[in-house]
LOZAVO-554073 format. One record per atom (N, C-alpha, C): residue number from 1; x, y, z; atom name. Coordinates in pm, whole numbers. Each point is the difference from the previous one (the first is absolute). Last residue first. Example, Ala and Ser with C-alpha at 12.3 -4.5 7.8 and 13.67 -1.06 7.14 Angstrom:
BEGIN
i	u	v	w	at
2	1285	-225	708	N $
2	82	119	6	CA $
2	-77	109	73	C $
1	29	-572	-7	N $
1	-89	119	0	CA $
1	90	120	0	C $
This chain:
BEGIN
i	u	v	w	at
146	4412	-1774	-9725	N $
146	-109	41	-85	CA $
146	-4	45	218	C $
145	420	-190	-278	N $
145	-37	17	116	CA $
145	-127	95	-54	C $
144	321	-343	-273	N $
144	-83	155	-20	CA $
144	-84	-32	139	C $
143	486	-237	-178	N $
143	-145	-63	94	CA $
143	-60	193	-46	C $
142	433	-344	-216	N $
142	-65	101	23	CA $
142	-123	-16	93	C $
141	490	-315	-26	N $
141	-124	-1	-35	CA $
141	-71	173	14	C $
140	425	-360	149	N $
140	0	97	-47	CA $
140	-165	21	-62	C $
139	343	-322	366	N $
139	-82	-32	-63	CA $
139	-46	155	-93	C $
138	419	-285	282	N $
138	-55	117	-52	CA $
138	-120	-17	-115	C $
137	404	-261	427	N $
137	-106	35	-102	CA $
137	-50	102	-52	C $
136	406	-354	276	N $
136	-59	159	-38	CA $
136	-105	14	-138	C $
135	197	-411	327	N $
135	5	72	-85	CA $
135	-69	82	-17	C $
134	33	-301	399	N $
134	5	-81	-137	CA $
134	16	68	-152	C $
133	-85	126	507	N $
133	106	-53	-78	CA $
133	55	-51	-98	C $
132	-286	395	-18	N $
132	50	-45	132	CA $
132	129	-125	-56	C $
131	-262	492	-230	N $
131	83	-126	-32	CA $
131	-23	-26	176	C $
130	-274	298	-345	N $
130	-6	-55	110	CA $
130	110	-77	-45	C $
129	-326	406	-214	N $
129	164	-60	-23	CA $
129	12	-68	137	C $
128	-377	247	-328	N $
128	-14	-86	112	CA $
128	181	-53	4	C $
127	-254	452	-295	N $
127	95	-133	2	CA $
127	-8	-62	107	C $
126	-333	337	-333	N $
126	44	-14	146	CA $
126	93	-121	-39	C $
125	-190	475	-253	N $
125	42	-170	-9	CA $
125	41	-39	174	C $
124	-443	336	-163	N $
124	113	-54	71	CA $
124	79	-94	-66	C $
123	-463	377	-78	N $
123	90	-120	-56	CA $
123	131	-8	88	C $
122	-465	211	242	N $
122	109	50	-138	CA $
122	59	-191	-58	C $
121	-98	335	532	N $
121	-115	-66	-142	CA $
121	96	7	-96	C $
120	249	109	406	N $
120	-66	27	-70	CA $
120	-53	-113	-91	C $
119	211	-130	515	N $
119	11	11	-167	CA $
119	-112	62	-56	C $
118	55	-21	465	N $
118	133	-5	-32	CA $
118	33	5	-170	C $
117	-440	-52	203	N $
117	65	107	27	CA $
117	107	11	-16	C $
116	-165	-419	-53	N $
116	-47	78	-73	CA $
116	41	167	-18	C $
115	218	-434	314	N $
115	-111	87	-15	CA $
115	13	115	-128	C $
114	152	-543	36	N $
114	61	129	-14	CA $
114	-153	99	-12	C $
113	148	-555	232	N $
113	-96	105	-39	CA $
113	96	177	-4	C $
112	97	-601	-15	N $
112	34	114	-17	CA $
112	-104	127	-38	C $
111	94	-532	160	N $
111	-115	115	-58	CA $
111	55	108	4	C $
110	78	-469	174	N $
110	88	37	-144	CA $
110	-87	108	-44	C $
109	-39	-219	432	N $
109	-76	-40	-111	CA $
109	12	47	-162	C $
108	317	107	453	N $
108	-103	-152	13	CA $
108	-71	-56	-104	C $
107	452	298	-99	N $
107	-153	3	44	CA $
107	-104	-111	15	C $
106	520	211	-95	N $
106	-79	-125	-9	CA $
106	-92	44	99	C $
105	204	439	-250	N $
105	90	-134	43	CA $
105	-106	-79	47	C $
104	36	449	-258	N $
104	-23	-119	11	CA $
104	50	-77	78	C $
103	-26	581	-236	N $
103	107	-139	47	CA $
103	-107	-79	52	C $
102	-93	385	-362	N $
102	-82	-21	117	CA $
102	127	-150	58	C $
101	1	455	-329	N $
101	67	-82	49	CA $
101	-73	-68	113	C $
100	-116	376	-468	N $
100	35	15	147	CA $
100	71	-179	30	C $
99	-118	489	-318	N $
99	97	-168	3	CA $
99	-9	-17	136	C $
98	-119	426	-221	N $
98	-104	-78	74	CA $
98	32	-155	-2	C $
97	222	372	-234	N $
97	87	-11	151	CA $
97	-108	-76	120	C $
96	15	-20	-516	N $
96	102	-54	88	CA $
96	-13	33	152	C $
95	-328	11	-414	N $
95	41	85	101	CA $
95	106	-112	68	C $
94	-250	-193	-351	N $
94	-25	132	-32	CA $
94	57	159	108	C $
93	38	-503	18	N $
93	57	30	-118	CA $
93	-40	121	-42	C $
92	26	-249	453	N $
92	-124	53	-46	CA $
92	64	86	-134	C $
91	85	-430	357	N $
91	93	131	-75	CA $
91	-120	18	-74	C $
90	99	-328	465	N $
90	-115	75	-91	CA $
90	58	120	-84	C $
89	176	-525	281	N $
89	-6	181	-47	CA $
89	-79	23	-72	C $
88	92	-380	395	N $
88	-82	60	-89	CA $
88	35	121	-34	C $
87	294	-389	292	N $
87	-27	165	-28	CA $
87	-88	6	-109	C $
86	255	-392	348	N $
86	-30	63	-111	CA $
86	-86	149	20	C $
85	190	-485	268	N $
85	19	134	-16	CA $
85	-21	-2	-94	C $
84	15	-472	267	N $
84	-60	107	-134	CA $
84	18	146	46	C $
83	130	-405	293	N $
83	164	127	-40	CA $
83	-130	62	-143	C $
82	-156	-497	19	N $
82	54	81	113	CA $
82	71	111	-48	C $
81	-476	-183	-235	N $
81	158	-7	36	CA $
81	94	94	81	C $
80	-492	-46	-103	N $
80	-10	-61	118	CA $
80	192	-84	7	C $
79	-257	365	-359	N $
79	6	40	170	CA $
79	74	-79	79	C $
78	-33	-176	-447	N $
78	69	79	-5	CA $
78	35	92	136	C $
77	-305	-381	-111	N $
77	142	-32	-35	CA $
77	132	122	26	C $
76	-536	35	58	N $
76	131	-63	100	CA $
76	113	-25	-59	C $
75	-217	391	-251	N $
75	-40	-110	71	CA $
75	96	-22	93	C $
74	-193	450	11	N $
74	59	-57	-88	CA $
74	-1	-185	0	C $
73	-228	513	-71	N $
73	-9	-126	111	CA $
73	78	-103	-97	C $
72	-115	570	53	N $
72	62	-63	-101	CA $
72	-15	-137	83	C $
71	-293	403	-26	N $
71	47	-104	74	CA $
71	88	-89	-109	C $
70	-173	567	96	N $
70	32	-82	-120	CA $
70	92	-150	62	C $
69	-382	395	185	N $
69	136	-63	12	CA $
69	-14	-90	-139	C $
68	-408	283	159	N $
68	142	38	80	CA $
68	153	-26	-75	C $
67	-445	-109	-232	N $
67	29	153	64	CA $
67	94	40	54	C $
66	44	-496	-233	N $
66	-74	58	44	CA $
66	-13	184	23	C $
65	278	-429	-261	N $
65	-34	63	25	CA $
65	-152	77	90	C $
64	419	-483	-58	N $
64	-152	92	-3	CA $
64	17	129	-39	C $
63	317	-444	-143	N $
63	-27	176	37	CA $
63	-159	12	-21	C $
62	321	-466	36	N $
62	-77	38	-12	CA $
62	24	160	5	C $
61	326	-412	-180	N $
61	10	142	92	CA $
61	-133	80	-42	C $
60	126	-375	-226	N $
60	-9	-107	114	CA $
60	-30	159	103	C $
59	194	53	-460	N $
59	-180	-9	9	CA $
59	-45	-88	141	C $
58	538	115	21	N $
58	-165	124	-113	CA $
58	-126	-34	-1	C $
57	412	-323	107	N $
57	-95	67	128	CA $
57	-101	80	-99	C $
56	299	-166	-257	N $
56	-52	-127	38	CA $
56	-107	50	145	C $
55	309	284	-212	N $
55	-100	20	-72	CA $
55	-71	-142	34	C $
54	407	120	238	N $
54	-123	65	46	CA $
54	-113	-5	-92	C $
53	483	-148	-154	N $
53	-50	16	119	CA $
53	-178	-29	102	C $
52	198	191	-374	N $
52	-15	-115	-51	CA $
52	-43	-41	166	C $
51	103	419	61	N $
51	-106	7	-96	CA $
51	-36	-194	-36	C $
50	445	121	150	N $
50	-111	14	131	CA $
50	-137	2	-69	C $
49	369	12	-317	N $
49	-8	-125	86	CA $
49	-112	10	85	C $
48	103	372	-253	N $
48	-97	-126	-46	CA $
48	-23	-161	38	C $
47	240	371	217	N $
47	-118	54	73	CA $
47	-40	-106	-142	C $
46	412	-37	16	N $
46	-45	-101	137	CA $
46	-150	86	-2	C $
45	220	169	-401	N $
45	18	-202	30	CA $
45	-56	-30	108	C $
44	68	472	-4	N $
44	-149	-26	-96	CA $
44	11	-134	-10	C $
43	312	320	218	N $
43	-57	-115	42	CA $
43	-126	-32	-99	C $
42	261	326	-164	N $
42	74	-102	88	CA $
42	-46	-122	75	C $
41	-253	380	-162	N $
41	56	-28	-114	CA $
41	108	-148	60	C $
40	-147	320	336	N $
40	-133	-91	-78	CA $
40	46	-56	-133	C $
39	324	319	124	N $
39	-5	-146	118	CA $
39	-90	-88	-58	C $
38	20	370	-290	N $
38	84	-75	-9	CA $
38	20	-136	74	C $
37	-352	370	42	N $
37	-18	-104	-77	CA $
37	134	-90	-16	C $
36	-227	321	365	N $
36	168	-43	-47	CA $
36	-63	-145	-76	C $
35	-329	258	151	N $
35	55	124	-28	CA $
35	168	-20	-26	C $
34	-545	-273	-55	N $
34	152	15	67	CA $
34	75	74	-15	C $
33	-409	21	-209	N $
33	-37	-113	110	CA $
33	115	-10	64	C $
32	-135	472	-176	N $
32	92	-105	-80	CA $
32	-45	-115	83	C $
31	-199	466	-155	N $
31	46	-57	147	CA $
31	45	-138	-39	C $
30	-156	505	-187	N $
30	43	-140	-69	CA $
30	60	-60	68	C $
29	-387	445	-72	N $
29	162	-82	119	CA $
29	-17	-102	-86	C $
28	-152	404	-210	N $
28	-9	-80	15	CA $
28	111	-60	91	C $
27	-80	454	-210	N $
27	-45	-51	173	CA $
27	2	-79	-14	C $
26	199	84	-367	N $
26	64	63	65	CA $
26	-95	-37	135	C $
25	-208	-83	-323	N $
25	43	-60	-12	CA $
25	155	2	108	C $
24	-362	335	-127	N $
24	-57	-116	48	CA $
24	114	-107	56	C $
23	107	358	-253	N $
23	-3	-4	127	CA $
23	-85	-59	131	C $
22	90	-53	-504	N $
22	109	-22	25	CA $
22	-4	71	201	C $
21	-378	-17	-277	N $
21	56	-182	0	CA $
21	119	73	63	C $
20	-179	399	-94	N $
20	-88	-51	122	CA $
20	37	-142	-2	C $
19	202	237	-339	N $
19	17	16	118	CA $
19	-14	-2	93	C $
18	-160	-175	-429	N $
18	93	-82	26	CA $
18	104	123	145	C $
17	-476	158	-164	N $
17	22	-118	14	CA $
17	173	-97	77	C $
16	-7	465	-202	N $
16	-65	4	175	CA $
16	-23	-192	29	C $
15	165	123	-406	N $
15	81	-2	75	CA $
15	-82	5	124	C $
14	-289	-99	-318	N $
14	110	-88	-6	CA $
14	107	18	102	C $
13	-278	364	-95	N $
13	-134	-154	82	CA $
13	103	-90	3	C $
12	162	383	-270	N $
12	21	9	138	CA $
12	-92	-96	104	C $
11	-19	-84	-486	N $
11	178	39	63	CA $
11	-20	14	175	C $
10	-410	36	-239	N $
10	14	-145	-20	CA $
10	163	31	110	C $
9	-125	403	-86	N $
9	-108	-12	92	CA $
9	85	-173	-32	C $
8	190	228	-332	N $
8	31	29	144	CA $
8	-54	-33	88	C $
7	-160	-105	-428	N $
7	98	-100	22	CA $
7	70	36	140	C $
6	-376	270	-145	N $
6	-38	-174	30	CA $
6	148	-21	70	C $
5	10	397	-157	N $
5	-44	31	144	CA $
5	-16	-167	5	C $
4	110	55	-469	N $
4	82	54	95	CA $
4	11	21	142	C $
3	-373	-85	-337	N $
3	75	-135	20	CA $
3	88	67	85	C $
2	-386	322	62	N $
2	120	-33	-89	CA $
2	10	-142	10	C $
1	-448	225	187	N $
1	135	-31	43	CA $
1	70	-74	-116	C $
């Protein structure tokens, strides 16, 4: 075989190469954490407010894991205020549409149990967001569900 058949055989490994990236790439989803960055853009002062906030709770906020459920427990300071409402989210940075939303409100012993079945195995960010009276919170962190 010639130099001439080389450089065609090399040529065409290259284009088949960079046509299989370019339709690789074409199936890729690309799922955004919010789908109106501008708003999220807007409030970003009161969500680093709520963060300052809440980073005094963060390491005070136990998480089990077990087979079933994922326990979130919280302390007293925080269960045992009046009017608490809140919401655990789970965003899964690799699929949007496995986002899910768990709401809150005051619980005799501040425990919060999320069944397992509701969430794939994997890497998670999760957010804890609670306000009652005294102000609104937000705590932010990753968890890998095994």
């Amino acid at each position: 075989m010639n130099w001439g058949y080389r450089i065609v055989i090399v040529y065409l490994l290259f284009v088949a190469g960079i046509v299989s990236l370019a339709v690789m790439s074409f199936q890729q989803t690309l799922d955004l954490e919010t789908e109106n960055y501008y708003e999220a853009e807007k409030m970003q002062d009161e969500r680093m407010h709520q963060r300052e906030l809440g980073s005094t709770y963060k390491r005070l906020i136990k998480i089990n894991q077990d087979n079933e459920a994922v326990q979130f427990i919280l302390p007293s300071d925080i269960y045992e205020k009046p009017g608490l409402k809140g919401e655990i989210r789970f965003l899964r940075p690799s699929d949007a549409s496995l986002d899910k939303n768990f709401p809150f409100e005051n619980s005799a012993n501040g425990e919060i149990s999320i069944a397992k079945n509701d969430l794939k195995f994997g890497f998670w960010k999760y957010a804890i967001e609670w306000e009652h009276a005294f102000g609104h919170y937000l705590i932010e962190d990753t968890l890998t569900l095994f």
